[in-house]
MIVEXGU-598318 format. One record per residue (C-alpha): x negated, y, z negated; residue in one letter. Coordinates in steps of 0.25 Angstrom, whole numbers, plus 5000, padded with zeros to 4 digits. Example, Ala and Ser with C-alpha at 12.3 -4.5 7.8 and 13.67 -1.06 7.14 Angstrom:
REM residues 2
PT      u      v      w   residu
PT   4951   4982   4969        A
PT   4945   4996   4971        S
END
This chain:
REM residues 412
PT      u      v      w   residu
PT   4518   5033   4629        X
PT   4520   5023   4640        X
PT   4515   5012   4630        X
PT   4525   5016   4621        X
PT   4536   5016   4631        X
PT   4533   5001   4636        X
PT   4528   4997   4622        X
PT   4525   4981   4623        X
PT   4525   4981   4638        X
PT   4513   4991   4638        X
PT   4503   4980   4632        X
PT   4500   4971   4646        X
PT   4498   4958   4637        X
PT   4514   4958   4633        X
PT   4518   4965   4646        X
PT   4513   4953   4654        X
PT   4519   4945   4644        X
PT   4533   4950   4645        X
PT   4533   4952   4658        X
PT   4531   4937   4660        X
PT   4541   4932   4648        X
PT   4552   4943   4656        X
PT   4551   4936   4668        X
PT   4552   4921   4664        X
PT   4563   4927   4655        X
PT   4569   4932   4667        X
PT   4568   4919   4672        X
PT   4573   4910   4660        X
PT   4585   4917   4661        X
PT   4589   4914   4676        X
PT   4591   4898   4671        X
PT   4600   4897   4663        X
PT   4610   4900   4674        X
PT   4602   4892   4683        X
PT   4600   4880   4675        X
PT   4615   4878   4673        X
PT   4619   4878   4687        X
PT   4606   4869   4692        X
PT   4612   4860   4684        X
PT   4625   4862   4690        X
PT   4619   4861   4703        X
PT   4614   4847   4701        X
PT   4625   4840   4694        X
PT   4621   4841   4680        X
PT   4634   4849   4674        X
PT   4635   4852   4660        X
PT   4628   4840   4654        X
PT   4615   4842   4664        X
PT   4616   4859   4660        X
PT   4616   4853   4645        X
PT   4604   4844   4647        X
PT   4595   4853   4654        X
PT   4599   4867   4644        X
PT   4596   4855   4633        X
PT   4582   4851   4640        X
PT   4579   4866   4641        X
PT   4580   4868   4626        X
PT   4575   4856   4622        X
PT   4562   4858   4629        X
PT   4560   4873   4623        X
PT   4564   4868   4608        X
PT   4555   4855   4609        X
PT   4543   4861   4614        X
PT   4543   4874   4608        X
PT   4534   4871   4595        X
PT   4524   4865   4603        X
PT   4522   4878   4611        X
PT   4521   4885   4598        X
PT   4512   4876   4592        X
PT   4503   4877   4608        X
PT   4506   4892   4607        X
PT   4497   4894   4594        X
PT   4487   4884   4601        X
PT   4484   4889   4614        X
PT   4484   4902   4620        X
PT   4499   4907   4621        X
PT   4498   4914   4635        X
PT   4492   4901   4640        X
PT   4506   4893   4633        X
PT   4516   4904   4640        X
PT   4508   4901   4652        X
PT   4509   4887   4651        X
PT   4523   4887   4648        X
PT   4527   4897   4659        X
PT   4522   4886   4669        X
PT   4528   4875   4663        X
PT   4543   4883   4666        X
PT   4538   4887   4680        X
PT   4535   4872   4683        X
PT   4550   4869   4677        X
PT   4558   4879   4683        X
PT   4551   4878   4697        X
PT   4555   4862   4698        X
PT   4569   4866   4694        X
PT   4569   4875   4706        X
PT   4563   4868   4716        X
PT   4573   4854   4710        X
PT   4583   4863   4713        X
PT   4578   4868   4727        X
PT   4577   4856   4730        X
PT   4592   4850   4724        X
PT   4585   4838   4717        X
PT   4586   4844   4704        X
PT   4591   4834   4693        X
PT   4597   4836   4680        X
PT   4587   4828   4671        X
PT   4575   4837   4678        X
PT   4582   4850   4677        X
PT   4582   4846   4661        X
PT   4569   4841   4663        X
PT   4563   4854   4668        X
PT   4572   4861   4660        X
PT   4568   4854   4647        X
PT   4551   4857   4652        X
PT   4556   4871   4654        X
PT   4562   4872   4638        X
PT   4547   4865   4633        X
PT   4539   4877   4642        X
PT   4548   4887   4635        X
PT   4544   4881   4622        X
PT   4531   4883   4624        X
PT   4533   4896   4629        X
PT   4540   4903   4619        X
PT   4531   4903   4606        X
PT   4519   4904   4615        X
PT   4527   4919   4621        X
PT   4531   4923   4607        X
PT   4517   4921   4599        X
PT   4511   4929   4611        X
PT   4518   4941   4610        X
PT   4511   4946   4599        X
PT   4497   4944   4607        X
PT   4504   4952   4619        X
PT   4506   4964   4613        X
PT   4502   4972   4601        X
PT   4509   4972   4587        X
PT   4516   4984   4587        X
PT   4522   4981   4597        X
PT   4527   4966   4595        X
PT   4542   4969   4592        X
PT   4544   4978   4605        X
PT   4536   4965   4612        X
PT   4547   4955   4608        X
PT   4558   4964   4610        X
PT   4554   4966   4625        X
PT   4553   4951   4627        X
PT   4567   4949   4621        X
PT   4573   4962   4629        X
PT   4567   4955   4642        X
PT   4572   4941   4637        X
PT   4587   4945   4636        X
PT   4587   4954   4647        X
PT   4583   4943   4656        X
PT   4593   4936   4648        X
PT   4605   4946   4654        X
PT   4601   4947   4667        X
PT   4595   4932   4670        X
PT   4609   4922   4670        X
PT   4615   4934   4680        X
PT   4603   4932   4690        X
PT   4601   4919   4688        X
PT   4618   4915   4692        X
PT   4615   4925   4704        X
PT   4603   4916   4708        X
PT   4610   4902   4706        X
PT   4624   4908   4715        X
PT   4614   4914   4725        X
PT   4603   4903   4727        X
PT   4604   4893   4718        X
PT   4598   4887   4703        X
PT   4585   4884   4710        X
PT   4582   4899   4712        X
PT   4583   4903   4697        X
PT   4572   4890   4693        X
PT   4564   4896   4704        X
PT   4564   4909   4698        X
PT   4564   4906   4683        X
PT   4551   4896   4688        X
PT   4544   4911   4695        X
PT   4549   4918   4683        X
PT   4539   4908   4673        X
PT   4527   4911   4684        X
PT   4528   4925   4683        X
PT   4529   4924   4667        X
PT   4516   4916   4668        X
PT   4510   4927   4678        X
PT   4511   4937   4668        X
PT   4506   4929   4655        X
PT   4494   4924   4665        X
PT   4489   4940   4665        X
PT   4492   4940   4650        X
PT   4478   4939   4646        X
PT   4468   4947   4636        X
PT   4480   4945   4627        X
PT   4472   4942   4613        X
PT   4475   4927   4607        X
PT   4480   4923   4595        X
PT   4470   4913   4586        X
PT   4476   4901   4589        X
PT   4475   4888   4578        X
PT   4467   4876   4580        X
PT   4475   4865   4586        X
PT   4482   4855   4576        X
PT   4492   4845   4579        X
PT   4506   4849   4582        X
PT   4514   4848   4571        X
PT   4502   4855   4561        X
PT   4503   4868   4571        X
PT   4518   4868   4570        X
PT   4517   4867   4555        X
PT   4507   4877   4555        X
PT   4519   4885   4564        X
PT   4529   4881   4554        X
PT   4520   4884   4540        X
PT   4519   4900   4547        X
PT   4533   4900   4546        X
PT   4535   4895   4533        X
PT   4523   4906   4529        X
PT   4533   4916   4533        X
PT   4547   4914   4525        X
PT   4555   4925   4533        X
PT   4551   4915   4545        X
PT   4556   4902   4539        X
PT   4569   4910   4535        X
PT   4571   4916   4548        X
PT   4569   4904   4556        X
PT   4580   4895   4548        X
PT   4590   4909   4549        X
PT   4589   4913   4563        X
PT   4589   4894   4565        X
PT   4603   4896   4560        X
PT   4606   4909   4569        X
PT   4602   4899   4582        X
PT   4614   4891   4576        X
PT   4623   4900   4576        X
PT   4620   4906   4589        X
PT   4619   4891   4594        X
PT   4636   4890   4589        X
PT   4638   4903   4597        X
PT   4633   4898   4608        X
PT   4642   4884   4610        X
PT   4654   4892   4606        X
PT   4652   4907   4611        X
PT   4656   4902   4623        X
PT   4668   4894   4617        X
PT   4674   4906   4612        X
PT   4672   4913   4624        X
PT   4680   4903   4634        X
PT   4693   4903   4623        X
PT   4692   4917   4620        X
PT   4686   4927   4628        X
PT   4687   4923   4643        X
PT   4676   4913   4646        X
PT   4663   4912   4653        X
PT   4663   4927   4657        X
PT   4667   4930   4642        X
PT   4653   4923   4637        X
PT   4645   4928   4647        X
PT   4649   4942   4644        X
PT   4645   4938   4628        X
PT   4632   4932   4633        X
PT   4628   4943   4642        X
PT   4632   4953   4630        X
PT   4620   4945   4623        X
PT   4611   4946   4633        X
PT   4613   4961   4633        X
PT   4611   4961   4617        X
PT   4598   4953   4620        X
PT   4592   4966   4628        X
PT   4597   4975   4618        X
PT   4590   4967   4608        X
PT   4577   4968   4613        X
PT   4580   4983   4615        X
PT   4582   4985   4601        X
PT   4569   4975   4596        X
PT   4562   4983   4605        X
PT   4565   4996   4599        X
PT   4569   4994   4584        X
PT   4557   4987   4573        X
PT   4564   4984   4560        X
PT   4554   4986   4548        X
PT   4556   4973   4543        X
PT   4561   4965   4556        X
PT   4562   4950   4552        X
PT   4573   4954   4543        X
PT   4580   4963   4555        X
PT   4579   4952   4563        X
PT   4587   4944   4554        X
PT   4595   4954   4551        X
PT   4600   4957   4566        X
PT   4601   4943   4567        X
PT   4612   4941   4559        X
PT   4621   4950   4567        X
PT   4621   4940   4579        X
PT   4632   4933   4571        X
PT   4642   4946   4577        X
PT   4643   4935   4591        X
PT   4649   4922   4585        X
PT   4659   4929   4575        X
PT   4664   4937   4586        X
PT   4668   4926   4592        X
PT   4677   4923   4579        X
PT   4686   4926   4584        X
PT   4682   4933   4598        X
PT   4680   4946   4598        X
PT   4682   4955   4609        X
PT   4672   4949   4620        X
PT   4666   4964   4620        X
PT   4665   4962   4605        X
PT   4659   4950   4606        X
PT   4648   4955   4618        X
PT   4645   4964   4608        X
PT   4642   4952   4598        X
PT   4633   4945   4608        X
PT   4625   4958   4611        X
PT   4623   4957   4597        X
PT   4619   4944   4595        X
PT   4608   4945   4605        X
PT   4603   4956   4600        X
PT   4600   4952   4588        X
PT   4595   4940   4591        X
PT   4584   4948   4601        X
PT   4580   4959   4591        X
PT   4580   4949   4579        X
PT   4571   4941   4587        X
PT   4562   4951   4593        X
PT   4560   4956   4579        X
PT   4558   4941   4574        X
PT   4546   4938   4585        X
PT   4541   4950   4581        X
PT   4538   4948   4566        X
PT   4536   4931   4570        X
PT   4524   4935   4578        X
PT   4518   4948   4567        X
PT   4519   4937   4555        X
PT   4517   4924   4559        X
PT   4502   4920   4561        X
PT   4498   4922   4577        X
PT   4494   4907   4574        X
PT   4507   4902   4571        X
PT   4514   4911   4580        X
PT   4519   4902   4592        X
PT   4522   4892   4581        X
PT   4532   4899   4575        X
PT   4537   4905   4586        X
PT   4541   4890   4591        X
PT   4549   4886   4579        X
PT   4556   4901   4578        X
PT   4559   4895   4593        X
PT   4561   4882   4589        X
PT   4572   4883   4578        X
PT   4580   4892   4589        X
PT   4579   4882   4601        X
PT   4584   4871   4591        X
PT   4595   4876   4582        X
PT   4602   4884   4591        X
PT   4606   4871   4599        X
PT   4610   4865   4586        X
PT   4621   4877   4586        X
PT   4625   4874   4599        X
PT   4626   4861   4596        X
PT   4632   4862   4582        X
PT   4644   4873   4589        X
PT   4653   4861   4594        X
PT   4653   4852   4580        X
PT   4654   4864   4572        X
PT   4667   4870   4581        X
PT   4674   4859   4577        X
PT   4677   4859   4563        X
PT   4674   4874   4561        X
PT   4679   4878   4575        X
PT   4674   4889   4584        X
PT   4677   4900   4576        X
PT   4670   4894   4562        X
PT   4659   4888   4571        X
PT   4656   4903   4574        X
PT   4658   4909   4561        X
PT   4645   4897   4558        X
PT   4638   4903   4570        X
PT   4639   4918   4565        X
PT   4634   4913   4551        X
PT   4623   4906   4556        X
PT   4618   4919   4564        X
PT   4620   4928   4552        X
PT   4620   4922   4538        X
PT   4605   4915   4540        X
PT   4599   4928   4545        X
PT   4604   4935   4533        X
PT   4599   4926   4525        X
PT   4586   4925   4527        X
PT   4587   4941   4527        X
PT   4591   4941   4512        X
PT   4584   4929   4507        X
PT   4571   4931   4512        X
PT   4563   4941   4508        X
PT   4552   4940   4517        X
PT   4561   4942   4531        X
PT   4562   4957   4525        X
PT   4548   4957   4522        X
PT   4541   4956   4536        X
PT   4539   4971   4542        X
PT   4535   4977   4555        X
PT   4521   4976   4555        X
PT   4517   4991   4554        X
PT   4526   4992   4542        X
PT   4517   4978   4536        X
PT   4506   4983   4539        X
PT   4510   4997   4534        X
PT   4513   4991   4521        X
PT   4502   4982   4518        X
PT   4491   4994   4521        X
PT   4498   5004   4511        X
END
């Protein structure tokens, strides 16, 4: 019974591991916060915080098929491991730059942009592992625990990280997030005994990430969810730029949109609560289903909505996003080839680091000729229309099952 309560978190192997993805997680999300006023602190302004957030992201986006592609090549404990250090390494000379008041933009964005590229290797190697941490059965629960953990931090993380900056300064909070990275590679260092996948024989680069690309093209409810949820990370990139717009004419400001983006965060939780409890028989097709109900957050903003209203709409949003995907990971890592697994994972990661800056980017021309409100009305389509797209035209997103009920139905 006690197994039953804890489900996932009763195997040690995925125990260990989500106790060490919690607390990096935990401290991932005390930077954001920090990052901005270190670069405040050192004279950077705007343009310095733009060029470090851009390094960041560039790092994770460039470097993210190469750690798929190393993930199906080498042990993936050992790749998390690896890239665990590399963060710790980063974060800990930000801090002691800090300490030390000798800090300077260009290496902020410079350590930042090594901190992306560890990420990058990080991410597909952690998401192909699941499934060797823990049993199948239990595989959905697993990833929604990861996501609950994830967004909780998510609530509670930019709160203590501003009371650590008034208190003691942005040096504390690198110093933290750098312990935070040695505690997760504690934990995956215990993690052994945990059974390998049959890893391929070594080609040259672009032949693996082919191999990658040809296992999605194997599955056609992949290739057709990875273009429609591309174009939902558009739209949500056009929110993003002009949420914040909206809030600063209509609704009171800063206070307004931190309300809004907290609301989120809240939804984030309740979405991991749900993918944690509720398994859809065919849950590719729910995912995309859910999916499209995230477009509620940029129409109501057109016009405003009661800010209540429109806290409701970013609970929503998140929660959707968070149970869709937990759903999503969960049939990825059943149906794809154990091979090809990290592989796949990293352009799934790929094509959201890339197209949602291109949203972001695209959210300033775009307001001009159609304006805020018709620059919105895009957003929303982009979330929804794709989704229910491919939910209608391809036959195969309806066809993949749980699998108890697959397996249920080949044997009889």
């Amino acid at each position: 019974m006690v197994g039953e309560r804890f489900g996932p978190l009763s195997e040690r192997p995925f125990r260990l591991l989500w106790l060490g993805r919690t607390g990096s997680a935990f401290g991932d999300a005390l930077i954001p916060v920090a990052l901005a006023f270190a670069v405040l602190r050192i004279g950077g302004g705007a343009t310095g915080l733009g060029l470090v957030l851009a390094s960041y992201t560039v790092g994770r986006a460039s470097f993210v098929a190469l750690g798929g592609v190393w993930a199906d090549r080498l042990p993936r404990r050992a790749v998390m491991i690896g890239a665990d250090l590399v963060r710790f390494s980063t974060q800990a000379a930000t801090a002691a730059l800090l300490f030390g008041h000798v800090l300077h933009v260009w290496e902020l964005a410079v350590l930042q942009g090594i901190a992306g590229a560890g990420g990058g290797f990080f991410v597909p190697a952690s998401t192909a592992f699941v499934p060797q941490a823990v049993t199948r059965a239990r595989l959905q629960q697993a990833n929604a625990l990861l996501s609950l953990s994830q967004s909780a931090t998510n609530i509670f993380g930019p709160a203590v990280s501003g009371a650590i900056v008034a208190a003691a300064g942005p040096a504390w909070v690198f110093a933290i997030d750098a312990g935070s990275f040695l505690f997760s590679t504690a934990f995956l260092t215990a993690l052994r005994g945990v059974e390998a996948h049959v890893r391929p024989s070594a080609q040259r680069f672009w032949h693996d990430l082919g191999d990658g690309w040809r296992e999605v093209r194997r599955h056609r409810w992949l290739t057709a969810g990875f273009l429609g949820f591309a174009l939902g990370n558009v739209g949500i990139g056009i929110f993003l730029v002009l949420g914040p717009l909206v809030a600063r004419q209509h609704l009171g400001g800063a206070q307004a949109w931190g309300l809004i983006l907290t609301a989120g965060a809240i939804g984030g939780v309740l979405g991991g609560l749900v993918g944690y409890r509720i398994r859809p028989r065919r849950p590719v097709a729910a995912a995309f289903a859910v999916w499209a109900w995230g477009a509620a957050l940029p129409l109501a903003l057109v016009p405003p909505l009661p800010l209540a209203l429109i806290m409701a709409a970013s609970g929503v949003l998140t929660l959707t996003i968070i149970f869709g995907n937990t759903l999503w990971e969960t049939a990825l890592q059943q149906e794809v080839r154990p091979d090809r697994l990290a592989r796949v994972g990293s352009i799934d990661w790929l094509l959201s680091l890339c197209l949602m800056p291109v949203g972001q980017a695209l959210a300033g021309p775009l307001s001009g000729p159609l304006g805020v409100r018709g620059t919105l009305l895009l957003a929303a389509a982009l979330m929804c229309v794709p989704n229910l797209s491919v939910l209608a035209f391809v036959r195969e997103v309806r066809h993949v099952r749980r699998p108890e009920l697959a397996e249920a139905t080949v044997s009889s």
